[in-house]
PDBQT receptor file of N, H, CA, C and O in Angstrom, charges set to zero:
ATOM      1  N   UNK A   1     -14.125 -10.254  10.964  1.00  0.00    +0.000 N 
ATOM      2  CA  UNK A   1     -14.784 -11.305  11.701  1.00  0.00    +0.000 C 
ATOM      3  C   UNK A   1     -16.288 -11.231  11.457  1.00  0.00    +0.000 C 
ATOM      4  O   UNK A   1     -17.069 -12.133  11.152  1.00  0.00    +0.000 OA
ATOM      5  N   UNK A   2     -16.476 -10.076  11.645  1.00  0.00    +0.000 N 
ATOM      6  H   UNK A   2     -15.842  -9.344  11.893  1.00  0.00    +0.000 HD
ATOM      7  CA  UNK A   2     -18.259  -9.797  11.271  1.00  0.00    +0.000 C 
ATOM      8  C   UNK A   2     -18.725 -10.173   9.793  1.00  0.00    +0.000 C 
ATOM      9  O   UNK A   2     -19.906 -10.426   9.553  1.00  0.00    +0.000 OA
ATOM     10  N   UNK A   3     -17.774 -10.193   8.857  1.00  0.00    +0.000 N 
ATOM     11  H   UNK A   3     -16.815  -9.987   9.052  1.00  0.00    +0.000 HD
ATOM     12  CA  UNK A   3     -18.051 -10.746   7.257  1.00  0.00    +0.000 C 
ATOM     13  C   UNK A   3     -18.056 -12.138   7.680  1.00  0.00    +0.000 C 
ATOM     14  O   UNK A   3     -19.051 -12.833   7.885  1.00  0.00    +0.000 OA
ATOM     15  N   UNK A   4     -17.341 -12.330   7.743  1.00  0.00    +0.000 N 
ATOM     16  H   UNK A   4     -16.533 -11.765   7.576  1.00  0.00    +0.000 HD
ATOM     17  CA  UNK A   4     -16.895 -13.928   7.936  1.00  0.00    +0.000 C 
ATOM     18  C   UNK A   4     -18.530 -14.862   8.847  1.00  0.00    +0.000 C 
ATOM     19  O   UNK A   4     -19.189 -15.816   8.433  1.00  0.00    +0.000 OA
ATOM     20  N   UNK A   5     -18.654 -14.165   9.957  1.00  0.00    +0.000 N 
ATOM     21  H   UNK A   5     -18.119 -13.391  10.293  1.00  0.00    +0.000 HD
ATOM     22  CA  UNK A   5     -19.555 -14.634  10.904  1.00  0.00    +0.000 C 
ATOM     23  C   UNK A   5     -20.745 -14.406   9.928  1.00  0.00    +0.000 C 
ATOM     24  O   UNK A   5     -21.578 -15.292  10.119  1.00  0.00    +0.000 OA
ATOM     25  N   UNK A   6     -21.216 -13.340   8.725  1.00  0.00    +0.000 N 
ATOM     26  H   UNK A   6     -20.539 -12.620   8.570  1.00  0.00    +0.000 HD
ATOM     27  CA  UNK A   6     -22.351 -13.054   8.360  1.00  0.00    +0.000 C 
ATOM     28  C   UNK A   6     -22.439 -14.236   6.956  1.00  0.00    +0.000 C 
ATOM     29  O   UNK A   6     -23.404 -14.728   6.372  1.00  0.00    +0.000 OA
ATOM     30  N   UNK A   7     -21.248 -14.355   6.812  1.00  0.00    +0.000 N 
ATOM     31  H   UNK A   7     -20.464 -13.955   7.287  1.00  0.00    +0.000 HD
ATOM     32  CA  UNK A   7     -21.071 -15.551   5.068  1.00  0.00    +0.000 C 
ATOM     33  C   UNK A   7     -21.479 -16.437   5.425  1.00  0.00    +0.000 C 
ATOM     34  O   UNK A   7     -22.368 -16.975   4.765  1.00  0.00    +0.000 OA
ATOM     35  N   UNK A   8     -21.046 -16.993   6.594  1.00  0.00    +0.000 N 
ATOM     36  H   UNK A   8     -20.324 -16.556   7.131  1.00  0.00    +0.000 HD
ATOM     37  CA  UNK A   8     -21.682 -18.745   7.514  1.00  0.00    +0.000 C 
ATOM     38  C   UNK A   8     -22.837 -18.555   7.673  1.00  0.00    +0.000 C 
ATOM     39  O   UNK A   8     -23.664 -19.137   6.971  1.00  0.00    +0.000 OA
ATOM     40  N   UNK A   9     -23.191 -17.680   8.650  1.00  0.00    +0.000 N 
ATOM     41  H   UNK A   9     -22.520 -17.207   9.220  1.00  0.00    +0.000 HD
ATOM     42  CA  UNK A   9     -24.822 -17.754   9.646  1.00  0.00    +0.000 C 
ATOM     43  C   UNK A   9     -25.655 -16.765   8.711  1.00  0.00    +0.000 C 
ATOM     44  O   UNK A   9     -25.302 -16.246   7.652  1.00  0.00    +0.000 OA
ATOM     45  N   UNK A  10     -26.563 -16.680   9.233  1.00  0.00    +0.000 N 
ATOM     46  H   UNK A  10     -26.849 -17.102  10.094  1.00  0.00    +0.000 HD
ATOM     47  CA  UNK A  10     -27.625 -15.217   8.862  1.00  0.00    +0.000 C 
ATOM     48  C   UNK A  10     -27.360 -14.037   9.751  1.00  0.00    +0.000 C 
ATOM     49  O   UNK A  10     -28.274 -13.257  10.019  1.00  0.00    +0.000 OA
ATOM     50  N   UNK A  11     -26.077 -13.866  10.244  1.00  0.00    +0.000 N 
ATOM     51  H   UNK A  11     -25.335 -14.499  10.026  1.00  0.00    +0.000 HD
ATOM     52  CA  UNK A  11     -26.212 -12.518  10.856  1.00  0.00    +0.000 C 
ATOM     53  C   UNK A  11     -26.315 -11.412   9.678  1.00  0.00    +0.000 C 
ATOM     54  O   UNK A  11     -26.787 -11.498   8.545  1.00  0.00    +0.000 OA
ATOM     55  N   UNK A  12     -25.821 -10.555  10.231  1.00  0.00    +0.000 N 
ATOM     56  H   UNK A  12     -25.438 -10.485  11.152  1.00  0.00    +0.000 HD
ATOM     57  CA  UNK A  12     -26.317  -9.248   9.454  1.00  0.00    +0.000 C 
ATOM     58  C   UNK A  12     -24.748  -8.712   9.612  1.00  0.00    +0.000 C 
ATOM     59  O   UNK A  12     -24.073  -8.980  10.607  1.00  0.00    +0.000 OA
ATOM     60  N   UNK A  13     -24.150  -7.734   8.236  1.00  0.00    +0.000 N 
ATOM     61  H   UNK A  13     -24.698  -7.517   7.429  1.00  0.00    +0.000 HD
ATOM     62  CA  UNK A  13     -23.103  -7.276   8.545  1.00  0.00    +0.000 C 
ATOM     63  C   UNK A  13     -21.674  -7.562   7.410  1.00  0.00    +0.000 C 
ATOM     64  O   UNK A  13     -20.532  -7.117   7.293  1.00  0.00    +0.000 OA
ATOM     65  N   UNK A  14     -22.645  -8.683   6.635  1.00  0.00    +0.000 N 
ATOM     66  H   UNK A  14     -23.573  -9.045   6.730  1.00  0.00    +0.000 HD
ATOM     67  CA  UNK A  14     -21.696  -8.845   5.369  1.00  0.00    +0.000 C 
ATOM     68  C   UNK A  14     -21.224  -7.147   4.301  1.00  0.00    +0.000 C 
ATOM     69  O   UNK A  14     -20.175  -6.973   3.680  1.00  0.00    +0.000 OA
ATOM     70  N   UNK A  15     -22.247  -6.293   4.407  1.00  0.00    +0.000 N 
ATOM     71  H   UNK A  15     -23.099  -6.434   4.911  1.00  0.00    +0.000 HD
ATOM     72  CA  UNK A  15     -21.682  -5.149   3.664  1.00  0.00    +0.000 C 
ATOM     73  C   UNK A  15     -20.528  -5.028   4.343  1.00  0.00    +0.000 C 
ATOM     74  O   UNK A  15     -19.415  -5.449   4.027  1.00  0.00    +0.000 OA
ATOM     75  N   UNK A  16     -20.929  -4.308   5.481  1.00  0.00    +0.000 N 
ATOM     76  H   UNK A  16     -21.833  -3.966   5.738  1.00  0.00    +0.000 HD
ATOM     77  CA  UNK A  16     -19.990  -3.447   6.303  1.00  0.00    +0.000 C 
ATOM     78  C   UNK A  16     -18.102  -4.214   6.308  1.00  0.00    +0.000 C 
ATOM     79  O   UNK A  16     -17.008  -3.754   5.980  1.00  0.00    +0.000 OA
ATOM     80  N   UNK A  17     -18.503  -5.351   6.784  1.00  0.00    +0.000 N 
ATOM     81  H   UNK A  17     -19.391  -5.725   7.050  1.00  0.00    +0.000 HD
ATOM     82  CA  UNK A  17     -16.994  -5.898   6.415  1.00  0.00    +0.000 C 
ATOM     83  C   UNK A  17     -16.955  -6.219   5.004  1.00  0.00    +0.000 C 
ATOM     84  O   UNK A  17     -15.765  -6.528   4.945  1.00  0.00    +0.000 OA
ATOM     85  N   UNK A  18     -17.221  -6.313   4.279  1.00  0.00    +0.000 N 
ATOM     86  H   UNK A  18     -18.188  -6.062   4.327  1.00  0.00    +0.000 HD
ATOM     87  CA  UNK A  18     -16.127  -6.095   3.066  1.00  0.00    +0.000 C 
ATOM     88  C   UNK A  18     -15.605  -4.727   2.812  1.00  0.00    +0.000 C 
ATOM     89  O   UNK A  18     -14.555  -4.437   2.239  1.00  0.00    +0.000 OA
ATOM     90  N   UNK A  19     -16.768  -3.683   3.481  1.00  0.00    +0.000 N 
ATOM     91  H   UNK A  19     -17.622  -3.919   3.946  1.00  0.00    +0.000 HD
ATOM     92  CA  UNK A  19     -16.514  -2.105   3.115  1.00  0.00    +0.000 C 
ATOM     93  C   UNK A  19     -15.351  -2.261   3.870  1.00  0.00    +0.000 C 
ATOM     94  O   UNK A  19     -14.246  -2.106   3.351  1.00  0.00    +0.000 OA
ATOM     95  N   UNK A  20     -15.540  -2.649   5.428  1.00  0.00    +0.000 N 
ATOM     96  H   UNK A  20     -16.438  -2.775   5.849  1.00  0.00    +0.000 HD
ATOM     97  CA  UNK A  20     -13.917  -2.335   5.515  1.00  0.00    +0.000 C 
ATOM     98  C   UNK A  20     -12.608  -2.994   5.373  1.00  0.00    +0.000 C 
ATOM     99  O   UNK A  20     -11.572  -2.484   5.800  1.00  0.00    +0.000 OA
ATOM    100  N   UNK A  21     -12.683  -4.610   4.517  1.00  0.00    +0.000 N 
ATOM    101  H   UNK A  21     -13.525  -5.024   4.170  1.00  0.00    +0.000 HD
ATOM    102  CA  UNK A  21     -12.205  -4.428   4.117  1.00  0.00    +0.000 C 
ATOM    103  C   UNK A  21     -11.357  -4.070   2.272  1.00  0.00    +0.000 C 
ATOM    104  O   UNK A  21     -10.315  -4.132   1.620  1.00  0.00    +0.000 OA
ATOM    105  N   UNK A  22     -12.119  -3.872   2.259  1.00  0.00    +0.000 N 
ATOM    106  H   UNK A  22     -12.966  -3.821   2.789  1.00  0.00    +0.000 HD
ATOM    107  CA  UNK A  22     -12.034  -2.714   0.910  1.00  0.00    +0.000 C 
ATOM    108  C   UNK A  22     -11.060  -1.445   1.466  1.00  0.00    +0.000 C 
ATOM    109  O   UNK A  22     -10.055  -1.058   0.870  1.00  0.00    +0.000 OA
ATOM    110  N   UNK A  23     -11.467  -0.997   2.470  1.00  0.00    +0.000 N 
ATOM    111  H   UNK A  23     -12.284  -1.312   2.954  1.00  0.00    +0.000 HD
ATOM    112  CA  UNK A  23     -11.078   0.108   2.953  1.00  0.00    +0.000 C 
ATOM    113  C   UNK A  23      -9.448  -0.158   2.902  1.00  0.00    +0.000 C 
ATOM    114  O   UNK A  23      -8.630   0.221   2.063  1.00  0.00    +0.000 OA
ATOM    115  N   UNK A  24      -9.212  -1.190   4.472  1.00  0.00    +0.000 N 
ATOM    116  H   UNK A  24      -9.877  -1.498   5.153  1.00  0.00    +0.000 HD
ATOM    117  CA  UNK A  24      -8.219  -1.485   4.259  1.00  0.00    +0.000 C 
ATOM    118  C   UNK A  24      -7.156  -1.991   3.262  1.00  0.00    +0.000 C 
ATOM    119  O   UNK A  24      -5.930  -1.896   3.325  1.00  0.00    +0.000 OA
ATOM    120  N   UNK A  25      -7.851  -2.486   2.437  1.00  0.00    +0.000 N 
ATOM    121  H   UNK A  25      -8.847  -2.564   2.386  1.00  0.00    +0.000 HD
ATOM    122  CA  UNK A  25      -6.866  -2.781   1.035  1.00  0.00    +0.000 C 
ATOM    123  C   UNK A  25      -5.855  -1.354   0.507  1.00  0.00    +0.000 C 
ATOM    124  O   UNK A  25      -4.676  -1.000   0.546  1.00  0.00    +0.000 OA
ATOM    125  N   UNK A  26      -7.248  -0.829  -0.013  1.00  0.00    +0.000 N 
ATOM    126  H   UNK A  26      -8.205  -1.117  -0.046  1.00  0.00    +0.000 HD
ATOM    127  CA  UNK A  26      -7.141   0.723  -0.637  1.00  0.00    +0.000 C 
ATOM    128  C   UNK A  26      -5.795   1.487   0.524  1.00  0.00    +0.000 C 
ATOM    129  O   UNK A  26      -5.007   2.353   0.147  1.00  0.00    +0.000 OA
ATOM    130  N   UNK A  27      -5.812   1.228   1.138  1.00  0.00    +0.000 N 
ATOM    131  H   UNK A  27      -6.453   0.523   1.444  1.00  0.00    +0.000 HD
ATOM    132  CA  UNK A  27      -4.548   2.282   2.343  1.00  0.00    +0.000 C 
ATOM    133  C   UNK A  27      -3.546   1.190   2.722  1.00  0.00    +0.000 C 
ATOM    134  O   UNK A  27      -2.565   1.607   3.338  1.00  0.00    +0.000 OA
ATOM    135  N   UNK A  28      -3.585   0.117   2.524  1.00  0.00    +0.000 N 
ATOM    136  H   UNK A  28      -4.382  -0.221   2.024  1.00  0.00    +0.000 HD
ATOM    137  CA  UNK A  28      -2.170  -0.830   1.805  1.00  0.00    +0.000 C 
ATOM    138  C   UNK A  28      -1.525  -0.562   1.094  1.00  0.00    +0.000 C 
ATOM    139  O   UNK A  28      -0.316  -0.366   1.219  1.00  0.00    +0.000 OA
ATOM    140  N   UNK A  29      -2.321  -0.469  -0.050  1.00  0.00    +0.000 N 
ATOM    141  H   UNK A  29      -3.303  -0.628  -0.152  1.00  0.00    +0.000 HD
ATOM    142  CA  UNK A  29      -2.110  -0.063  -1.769  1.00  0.00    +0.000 C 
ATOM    143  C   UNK A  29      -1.246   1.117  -1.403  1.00  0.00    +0.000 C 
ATOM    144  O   UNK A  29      -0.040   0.879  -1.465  1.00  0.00    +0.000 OA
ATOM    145  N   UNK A  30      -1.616   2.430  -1.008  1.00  0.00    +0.000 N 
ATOM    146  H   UNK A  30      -2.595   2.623  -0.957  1.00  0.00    +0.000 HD
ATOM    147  CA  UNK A  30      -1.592   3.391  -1.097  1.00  0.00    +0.000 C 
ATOM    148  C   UNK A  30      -0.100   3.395  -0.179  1.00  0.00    +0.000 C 
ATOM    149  O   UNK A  30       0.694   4.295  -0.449  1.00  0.00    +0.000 OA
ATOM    150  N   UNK A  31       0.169   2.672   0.599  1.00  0.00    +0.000 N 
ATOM    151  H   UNK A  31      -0.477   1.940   0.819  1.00  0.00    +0.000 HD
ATOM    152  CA  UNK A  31       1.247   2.841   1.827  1.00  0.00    +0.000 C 
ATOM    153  C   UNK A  31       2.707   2.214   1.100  1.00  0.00    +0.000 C 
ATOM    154  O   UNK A  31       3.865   2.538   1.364  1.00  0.00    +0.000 OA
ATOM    155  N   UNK A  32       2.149   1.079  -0.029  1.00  0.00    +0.000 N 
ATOM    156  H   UNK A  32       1.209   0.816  -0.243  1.00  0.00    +0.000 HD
ATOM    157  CA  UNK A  32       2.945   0.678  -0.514  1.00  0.00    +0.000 C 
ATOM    158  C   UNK A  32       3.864   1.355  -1.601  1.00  0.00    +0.000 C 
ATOM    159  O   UNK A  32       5.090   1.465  -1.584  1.00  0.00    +0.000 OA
ATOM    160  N   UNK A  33       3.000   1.761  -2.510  1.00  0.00    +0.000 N 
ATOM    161  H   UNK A  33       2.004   1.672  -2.524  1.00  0.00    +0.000 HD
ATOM    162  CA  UNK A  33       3.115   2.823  -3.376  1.00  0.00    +0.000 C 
ATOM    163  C   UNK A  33       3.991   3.860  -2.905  1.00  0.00    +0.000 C 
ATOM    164  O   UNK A  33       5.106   4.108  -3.366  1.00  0.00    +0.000 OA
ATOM    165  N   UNK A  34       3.474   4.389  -2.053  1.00  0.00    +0.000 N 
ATOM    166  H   UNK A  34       2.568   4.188  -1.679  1.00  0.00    +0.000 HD
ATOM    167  CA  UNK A  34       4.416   5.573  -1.502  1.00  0.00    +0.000 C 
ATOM    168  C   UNK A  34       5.741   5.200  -0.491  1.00  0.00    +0.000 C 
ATOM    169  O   UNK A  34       6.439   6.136  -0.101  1.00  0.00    +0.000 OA
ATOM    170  N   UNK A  35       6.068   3.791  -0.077  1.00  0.00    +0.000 N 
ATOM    171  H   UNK A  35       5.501   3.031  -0.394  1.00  0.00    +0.000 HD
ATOM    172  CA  UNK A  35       7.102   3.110   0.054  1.00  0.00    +0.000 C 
ATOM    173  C   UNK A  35       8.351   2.978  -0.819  1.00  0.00    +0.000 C 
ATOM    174  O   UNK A  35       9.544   3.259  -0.709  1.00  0.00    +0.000 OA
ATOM    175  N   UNK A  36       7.340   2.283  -1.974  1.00  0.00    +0.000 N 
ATOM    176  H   UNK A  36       6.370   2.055  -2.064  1.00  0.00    +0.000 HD
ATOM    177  CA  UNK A  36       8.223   2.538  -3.218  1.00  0.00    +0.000 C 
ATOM    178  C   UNK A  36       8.746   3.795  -4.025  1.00  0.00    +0.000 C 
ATOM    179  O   UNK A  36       9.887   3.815  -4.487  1.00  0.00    +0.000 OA
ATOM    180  N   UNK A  37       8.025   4.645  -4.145  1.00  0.00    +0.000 N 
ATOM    181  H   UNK A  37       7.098   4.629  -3.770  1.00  0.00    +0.000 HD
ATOM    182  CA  UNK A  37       8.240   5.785  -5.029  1.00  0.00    +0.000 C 
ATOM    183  C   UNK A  37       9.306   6.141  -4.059  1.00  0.00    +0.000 C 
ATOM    184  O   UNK A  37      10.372   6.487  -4.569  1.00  0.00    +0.000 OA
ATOM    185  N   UNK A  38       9.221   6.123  -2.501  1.00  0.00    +0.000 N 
ATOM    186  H   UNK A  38       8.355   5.842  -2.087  1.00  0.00    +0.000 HD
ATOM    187  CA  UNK A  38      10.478   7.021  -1.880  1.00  0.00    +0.000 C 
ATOM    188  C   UNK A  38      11.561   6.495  -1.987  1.00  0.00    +0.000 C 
ATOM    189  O   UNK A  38      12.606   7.146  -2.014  1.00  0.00    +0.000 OA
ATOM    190  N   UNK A  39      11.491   4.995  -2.081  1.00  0.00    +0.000 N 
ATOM    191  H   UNK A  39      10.642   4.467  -2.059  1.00  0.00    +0.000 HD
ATOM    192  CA  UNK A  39      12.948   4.307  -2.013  1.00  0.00    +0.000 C 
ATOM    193  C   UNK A  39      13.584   4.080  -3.568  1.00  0.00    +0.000 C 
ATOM    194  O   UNK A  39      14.690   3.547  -3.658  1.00  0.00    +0.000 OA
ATOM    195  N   UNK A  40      12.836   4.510  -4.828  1.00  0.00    +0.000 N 
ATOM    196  H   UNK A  40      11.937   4.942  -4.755  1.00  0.00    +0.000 HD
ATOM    197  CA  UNK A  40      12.758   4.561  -5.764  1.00  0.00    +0.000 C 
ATOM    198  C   UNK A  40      13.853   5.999  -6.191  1.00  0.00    +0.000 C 
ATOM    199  O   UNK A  40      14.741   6.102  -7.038  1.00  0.00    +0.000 OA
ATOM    200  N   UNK A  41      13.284   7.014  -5.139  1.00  0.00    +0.000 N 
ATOM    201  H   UNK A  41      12.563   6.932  -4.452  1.00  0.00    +0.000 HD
ATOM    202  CA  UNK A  41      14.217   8.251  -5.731  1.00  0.00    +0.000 C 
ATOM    203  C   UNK A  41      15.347   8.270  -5.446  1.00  0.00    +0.000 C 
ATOM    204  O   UNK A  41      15.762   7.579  -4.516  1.00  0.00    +0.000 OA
ATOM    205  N   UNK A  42      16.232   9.146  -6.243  1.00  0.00    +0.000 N 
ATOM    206  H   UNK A  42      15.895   9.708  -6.999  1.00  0.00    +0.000 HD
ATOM    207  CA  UNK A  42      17.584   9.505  -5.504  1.00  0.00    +0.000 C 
ATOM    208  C   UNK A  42      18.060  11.299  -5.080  1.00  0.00    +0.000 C 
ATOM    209  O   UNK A  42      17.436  12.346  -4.908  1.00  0.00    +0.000 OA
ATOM    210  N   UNK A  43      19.154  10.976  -5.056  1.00  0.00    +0.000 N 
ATOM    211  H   UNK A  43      19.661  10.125  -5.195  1.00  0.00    +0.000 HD
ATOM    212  CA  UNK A  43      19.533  12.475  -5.097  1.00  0.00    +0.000 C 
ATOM    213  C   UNK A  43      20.566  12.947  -6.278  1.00  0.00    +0.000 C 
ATOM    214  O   UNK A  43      21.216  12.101  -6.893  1.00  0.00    +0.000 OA
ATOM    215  N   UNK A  44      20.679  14.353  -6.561  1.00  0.00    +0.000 N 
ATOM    216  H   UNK A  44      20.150  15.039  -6.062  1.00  0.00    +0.000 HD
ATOM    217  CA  UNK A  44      21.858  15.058  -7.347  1.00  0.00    +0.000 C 
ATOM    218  C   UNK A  44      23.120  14.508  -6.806  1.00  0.00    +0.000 C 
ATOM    219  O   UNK A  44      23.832  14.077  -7.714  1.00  0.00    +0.000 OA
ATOM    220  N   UNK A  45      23.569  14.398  -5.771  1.00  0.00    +0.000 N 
ATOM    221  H   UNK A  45      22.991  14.749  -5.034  1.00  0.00    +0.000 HD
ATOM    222  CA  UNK A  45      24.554  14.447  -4.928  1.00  0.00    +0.000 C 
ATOM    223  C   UNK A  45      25.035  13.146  -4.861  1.00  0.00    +0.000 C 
ATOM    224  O   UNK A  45      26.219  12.947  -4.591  1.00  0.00    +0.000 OA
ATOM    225  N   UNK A  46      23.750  11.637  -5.213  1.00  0.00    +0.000 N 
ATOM    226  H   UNK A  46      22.788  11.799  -5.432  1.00  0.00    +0.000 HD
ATOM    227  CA  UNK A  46      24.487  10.678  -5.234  1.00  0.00    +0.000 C 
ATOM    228  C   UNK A  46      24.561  10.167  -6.898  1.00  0.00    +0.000 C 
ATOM    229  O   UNK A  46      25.266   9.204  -7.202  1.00  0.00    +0.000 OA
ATOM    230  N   UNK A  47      23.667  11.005  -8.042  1.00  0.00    +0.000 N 
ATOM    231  H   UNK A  47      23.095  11.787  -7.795  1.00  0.00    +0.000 HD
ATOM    232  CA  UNK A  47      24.248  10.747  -9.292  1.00  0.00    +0.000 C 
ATOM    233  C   UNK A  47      25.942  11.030  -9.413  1.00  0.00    +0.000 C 
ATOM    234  O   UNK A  47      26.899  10.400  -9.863  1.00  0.00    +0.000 OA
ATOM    235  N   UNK A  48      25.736  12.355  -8.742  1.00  0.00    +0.000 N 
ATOM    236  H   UNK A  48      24.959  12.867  -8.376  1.00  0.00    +0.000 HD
ATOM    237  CA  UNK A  48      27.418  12.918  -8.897  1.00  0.00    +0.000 C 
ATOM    238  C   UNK A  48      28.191  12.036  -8.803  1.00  0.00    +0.000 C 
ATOM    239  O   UNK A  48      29.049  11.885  -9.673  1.00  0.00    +0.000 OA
ATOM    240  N   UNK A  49      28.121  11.346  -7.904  1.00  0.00    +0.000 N 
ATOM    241  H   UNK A  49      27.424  11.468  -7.196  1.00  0.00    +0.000 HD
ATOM    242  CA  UNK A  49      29.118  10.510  -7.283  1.00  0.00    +0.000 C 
ATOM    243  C   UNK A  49      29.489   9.324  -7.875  1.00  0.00    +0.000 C 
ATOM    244  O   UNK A  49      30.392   8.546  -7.566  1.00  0.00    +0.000 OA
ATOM    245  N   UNK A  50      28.795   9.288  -8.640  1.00  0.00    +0.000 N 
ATOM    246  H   UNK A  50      28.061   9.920  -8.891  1.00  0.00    +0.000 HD
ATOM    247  CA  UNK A  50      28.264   7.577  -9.293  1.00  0.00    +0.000 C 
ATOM    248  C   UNK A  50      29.028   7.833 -11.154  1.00  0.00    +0.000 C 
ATOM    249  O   UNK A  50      29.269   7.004 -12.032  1.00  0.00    +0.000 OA
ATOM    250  N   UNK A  51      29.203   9.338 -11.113  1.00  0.00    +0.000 N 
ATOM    251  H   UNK A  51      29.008  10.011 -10.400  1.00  0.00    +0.000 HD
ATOM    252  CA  UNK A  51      29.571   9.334 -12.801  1.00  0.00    +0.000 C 
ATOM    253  C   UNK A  51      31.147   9.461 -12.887  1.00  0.00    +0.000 C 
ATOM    254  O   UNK A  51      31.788  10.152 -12.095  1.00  0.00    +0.000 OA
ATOM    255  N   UNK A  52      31.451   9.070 -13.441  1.00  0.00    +0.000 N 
ATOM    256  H   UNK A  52      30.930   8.509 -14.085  1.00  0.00    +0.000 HD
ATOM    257  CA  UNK A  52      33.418   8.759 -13.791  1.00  0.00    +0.000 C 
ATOM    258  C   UNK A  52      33.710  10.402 -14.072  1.00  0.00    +0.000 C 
ATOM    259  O   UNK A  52      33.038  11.097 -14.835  1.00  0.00    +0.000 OA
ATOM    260  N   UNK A  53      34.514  10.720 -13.522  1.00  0.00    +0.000 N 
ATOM    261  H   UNK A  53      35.060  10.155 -12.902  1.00  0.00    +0.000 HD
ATOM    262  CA  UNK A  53      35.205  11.966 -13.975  1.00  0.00    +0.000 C 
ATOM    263  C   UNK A  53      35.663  12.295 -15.007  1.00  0.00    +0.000 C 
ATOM    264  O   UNK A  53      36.474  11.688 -15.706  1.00  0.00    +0.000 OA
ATOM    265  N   UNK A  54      35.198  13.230 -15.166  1.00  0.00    +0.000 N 
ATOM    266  H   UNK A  54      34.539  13.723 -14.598  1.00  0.00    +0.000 HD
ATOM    267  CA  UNK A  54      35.780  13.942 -16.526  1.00  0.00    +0.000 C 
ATOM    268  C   UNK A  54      36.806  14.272 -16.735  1.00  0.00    +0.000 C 
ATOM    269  O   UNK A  54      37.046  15.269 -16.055  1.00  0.00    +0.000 OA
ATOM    270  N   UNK A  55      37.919  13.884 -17.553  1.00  0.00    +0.000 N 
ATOM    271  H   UNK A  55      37.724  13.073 -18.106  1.00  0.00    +0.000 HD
ATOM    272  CA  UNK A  55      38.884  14.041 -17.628  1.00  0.00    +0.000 C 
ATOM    273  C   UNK A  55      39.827  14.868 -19.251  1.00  0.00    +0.000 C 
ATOM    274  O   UNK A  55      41.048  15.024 -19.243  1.00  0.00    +0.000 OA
TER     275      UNK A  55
């Protein structure tokens, strides 16, 4: 709100909000990423399960 209010008027305060949100981007990014990579892995236990028996 403080970026926004400083882009229109002459307040003061345009750094600070983009810093945060910059900030916030960066720990999106980061939340997402590590969303994916977990739902991305598997286990030994469910390859096993998944390969046709050897016969």
């Amino acid at each position: 709100m403080t970026a926004g209010l400083a882009a229109l008027t002459s307040a003061s305060g345009l750094g600070a909000g983009i810093a945060g949100l910059a900030v916030w981007a960066v720990l999106a990014f980061a939340a997402t990423v590590l969303a994916v990579m977990r739902r991305r892995t598997t286990s030994v236990k469910a390859l096993l399960t998944k390969l046709p028996a050897a016969a």
